[in-house]
MIDOSE-1310 file (N, C-alpha, C; in nm, 2 decimals, decimal comma, always signed):
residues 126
xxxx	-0,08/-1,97/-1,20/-0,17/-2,07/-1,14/-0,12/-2,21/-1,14; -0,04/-2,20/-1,18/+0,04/-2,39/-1,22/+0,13/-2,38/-1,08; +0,20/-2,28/-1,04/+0,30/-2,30/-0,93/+0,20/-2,38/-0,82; +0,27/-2,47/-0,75/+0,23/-2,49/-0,62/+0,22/-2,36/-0,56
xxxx	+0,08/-2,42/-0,41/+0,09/-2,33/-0,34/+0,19/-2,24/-0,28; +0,17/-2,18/-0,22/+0,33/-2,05/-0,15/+0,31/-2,07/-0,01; +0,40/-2,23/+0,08/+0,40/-2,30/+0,18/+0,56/-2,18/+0,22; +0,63/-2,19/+0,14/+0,78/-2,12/+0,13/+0,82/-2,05/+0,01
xxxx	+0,89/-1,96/+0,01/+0,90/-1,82/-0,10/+1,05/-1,95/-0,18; +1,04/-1,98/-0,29/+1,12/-2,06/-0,37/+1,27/-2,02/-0,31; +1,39/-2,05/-0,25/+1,50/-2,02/-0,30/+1,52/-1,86/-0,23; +1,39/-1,84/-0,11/+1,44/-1,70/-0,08/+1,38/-1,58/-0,20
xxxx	+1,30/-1,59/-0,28/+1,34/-1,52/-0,39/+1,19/-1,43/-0,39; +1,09/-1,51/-0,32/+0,99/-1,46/-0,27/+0,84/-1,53/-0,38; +0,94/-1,55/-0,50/+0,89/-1,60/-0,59/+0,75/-1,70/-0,60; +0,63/-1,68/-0,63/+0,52/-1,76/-0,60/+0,38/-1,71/-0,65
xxxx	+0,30/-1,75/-0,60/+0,16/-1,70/-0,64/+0,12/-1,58/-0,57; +0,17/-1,59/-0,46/+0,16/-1,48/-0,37/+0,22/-1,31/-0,44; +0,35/-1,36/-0,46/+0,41/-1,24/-0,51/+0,38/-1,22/-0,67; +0,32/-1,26/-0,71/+0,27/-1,26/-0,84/+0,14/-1,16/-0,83
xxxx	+0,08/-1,21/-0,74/-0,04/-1,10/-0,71/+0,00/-0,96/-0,67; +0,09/-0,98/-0,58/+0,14/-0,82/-0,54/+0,20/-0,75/-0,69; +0,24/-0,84/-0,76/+0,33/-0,79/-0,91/+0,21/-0,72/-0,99; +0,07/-0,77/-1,00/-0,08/-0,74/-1,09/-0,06/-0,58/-1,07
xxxx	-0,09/-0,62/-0,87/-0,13/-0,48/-0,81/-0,01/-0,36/-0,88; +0,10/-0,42/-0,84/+0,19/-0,30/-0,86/+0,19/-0,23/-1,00; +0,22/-0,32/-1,10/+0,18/-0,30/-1,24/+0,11/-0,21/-1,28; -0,04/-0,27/-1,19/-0,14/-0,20/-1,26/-0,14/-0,05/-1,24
xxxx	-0,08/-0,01/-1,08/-0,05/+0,11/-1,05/+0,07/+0,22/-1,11; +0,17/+0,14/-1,13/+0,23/+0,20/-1,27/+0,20/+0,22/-1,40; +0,07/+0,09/-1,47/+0,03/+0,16/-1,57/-0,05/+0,26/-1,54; -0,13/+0,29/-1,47/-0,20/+0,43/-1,45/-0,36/+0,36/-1,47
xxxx	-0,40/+0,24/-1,37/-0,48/+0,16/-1,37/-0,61/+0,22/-1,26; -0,53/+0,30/-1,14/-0,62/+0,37/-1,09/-0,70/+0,25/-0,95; -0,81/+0,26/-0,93/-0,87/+0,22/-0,84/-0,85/+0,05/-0,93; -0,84/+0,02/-1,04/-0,90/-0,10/-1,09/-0,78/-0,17/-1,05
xxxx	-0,67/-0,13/-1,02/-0,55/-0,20/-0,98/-0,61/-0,24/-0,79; -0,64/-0,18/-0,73/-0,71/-0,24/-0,62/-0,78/-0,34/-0,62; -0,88/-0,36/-0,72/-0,99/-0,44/-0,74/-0,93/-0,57/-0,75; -0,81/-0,58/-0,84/-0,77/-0,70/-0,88/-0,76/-0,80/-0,71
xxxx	-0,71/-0,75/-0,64/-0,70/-0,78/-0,50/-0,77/-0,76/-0,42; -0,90/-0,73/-0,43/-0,98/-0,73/-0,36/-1,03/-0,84/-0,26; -1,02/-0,82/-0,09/-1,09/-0,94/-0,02/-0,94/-1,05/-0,02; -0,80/-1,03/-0,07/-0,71/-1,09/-0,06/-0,58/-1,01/+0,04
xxxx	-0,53/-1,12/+0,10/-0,46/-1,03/+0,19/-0,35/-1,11/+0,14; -0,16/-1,08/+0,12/-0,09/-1,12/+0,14/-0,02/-1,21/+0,23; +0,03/-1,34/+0,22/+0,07/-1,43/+0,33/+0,22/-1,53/+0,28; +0,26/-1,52/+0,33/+0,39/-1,63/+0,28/+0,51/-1,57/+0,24
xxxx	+0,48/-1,43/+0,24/+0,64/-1,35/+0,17/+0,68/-1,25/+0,28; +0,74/-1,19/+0,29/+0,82/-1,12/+0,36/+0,77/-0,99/+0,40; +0,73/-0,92/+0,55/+0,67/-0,83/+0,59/+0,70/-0,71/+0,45; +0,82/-0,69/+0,41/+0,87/-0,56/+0,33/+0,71/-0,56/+0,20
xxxx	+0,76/-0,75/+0,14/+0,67/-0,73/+0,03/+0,49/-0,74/+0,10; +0,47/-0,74/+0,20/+0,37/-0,73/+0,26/+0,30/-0,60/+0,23; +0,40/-0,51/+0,26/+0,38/-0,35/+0,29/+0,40/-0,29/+0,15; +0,49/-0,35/+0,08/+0,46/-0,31/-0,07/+0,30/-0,31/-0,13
xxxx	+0,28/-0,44/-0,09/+0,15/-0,41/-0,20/+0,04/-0,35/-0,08; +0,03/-0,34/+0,04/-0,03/-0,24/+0,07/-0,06/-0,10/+0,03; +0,11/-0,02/+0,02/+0,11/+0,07/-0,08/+0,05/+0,07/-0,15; +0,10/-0,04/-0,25/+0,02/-0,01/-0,40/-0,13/-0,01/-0,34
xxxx	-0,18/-0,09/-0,29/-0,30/-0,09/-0,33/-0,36/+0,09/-0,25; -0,27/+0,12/-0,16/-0,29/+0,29/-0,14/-0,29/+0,36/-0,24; -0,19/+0,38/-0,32/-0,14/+0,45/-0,42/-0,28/+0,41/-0,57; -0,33/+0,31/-0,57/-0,45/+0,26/-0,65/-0,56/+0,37/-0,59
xxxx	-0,59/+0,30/-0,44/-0,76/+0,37/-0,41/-0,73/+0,51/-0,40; -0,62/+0,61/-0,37/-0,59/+0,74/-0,34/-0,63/+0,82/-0,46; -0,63/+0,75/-0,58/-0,65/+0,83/-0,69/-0,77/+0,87/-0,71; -0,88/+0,86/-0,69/-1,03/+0,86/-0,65/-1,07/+0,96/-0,53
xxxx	-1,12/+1,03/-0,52/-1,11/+1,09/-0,37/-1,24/+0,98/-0,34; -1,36/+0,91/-0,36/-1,42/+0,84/-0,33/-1,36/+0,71/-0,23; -1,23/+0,70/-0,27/-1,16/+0,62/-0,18/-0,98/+0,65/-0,11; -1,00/+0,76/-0,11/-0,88/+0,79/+0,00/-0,86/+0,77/+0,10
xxxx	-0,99/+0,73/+0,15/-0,98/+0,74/+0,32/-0,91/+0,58/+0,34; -0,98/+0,51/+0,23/-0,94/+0,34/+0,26/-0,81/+0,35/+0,21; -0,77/+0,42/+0,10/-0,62/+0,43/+0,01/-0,52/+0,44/+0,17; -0,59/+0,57/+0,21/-0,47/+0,58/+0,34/-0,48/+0,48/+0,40
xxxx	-0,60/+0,39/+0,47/-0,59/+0,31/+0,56/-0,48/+0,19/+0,52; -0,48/+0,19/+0,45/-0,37/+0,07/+0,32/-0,21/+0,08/+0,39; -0,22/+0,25/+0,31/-0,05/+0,31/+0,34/-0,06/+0,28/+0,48; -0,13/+0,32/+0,56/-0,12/+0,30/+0,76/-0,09/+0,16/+0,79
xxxx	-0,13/+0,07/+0,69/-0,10/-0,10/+0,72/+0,02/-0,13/+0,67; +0,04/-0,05/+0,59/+0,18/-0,06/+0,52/+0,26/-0,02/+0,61; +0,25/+0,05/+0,67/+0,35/+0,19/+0,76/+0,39/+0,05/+0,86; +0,25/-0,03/+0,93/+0,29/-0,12/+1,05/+0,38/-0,24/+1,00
xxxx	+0,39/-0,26/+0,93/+0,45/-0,38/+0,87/+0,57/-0,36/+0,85; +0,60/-0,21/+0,79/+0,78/-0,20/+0,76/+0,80/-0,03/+0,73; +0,76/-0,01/+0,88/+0,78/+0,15/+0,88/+0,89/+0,23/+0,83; +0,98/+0,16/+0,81/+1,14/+0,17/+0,77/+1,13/+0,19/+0,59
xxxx	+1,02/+0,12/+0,54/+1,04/+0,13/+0,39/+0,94/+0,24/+0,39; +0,83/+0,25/+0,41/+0,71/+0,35/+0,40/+0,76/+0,52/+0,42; +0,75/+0,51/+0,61/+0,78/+0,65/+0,62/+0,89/+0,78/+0,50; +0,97/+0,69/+0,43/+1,09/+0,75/+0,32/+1,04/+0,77/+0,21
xxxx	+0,92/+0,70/+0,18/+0,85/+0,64/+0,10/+0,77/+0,75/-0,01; +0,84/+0,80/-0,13/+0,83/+0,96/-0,20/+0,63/+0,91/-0,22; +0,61/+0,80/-0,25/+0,46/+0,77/-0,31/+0,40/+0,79/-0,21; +0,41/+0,71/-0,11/+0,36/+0,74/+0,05/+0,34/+0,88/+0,12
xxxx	+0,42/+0,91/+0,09/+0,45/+1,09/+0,16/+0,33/+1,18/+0,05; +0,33/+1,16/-0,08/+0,26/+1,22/-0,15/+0,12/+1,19/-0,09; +0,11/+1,09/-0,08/-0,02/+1,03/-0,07/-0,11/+1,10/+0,10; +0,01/+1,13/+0,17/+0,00/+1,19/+0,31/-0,04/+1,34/+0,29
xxxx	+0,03/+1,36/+0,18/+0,07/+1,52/+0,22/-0,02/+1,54/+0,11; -0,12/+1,48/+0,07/-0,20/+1,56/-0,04/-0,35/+1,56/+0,03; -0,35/+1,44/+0,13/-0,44/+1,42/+0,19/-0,46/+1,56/+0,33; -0,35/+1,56/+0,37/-0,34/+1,65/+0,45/-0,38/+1,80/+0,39
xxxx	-0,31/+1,84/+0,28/-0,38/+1,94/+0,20/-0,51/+1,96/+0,16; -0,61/+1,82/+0,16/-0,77/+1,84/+0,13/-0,80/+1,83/+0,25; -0,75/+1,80/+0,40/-0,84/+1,78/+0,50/-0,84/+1,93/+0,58; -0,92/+1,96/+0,63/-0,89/+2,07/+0,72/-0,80/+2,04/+0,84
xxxx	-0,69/+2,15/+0,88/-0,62/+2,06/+0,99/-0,72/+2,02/+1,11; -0,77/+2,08/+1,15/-0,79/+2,00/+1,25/-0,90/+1,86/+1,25; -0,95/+1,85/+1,15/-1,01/+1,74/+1,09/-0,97/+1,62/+1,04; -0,84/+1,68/+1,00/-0,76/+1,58/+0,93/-0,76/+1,41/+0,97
xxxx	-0,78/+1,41/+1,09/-0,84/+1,30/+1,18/-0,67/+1,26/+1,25; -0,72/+1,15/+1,33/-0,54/+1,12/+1,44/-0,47/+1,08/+1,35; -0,52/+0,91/+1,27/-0,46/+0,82/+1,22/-0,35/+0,94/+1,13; -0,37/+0,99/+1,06/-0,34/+1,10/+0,92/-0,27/+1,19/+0,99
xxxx	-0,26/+1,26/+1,12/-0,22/+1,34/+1,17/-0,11/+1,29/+1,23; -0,08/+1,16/+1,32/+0,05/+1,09/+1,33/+0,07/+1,04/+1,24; +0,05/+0,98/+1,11/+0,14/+0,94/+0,98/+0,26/+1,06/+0,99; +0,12/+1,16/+0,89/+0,25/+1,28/+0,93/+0,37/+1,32/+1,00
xxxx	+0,28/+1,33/+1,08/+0,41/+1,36/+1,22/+0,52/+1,25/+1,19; +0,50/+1,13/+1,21/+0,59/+1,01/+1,20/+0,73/+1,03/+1,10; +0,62/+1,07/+0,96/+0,68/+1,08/+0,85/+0,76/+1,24/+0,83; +0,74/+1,33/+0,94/+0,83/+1,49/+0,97/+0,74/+1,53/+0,83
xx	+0,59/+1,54/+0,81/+0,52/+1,59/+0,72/+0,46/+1,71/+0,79; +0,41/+1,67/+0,93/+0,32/+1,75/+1,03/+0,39/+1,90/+1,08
């Protein structure tokens, strides 16, 4: 909270308030935080760092709400924001893929809905 705003990532490094928040989110999803690692972020969107780390904490915050089936549908919507921002890191992406291909397992196929049905595909899950 003491850093100045995040006008520019320090030195390239990304370093800031901004990436500090994505650092909560991730954290919390590796401690095994669950939906409550979403919360911390809630109603905040990332701005000032680099599409990659953009789509990172979209993940995470996927990989957070997915663990709930109460919120999977928004978990995925997360990973799908993630996917537009740096399809390149996501689609490869073993957390991401899980998160597709488990989803895909609870939906009936043909219900599965589009959005979930070209993830897949995108990701050679389909």
């Amino acid at each position: 909270g003491r850093l100045e705003p995040d006008v520019s990532p320090w030195m390239q490094t990304n370093f800031g308030r901004t990436n500090v928040m994505i650092w909560n989110v991730g954290i919390g999803v590796e401690l095994g935080h669950g939906v409550r690692a979403a919360e911390v972020a809630k109603g905040w969107a990332p701005t000032g760092v680099s599409k990659s780390r953009q789509a990172a904490f979209y993940l995470d915050v996927g990989r957070a709400l997915s663990t709930e089936a109460k919120h999977r549908s928004t978990g995925l919507a997360a990973v799908l924001q993630a996917e537009q921002l740096a399809p390149q890191k996501i689609r490869n992406n073993p957390f991401a893929r899980e998160i597709v291909s488990s989803a895909l397992r609870k939906a009936r196929k043909a219900a599965g809905g589009r959005d979930l049905q070209g993830l897949a595909h995108r990701m050679g899950l389909a």
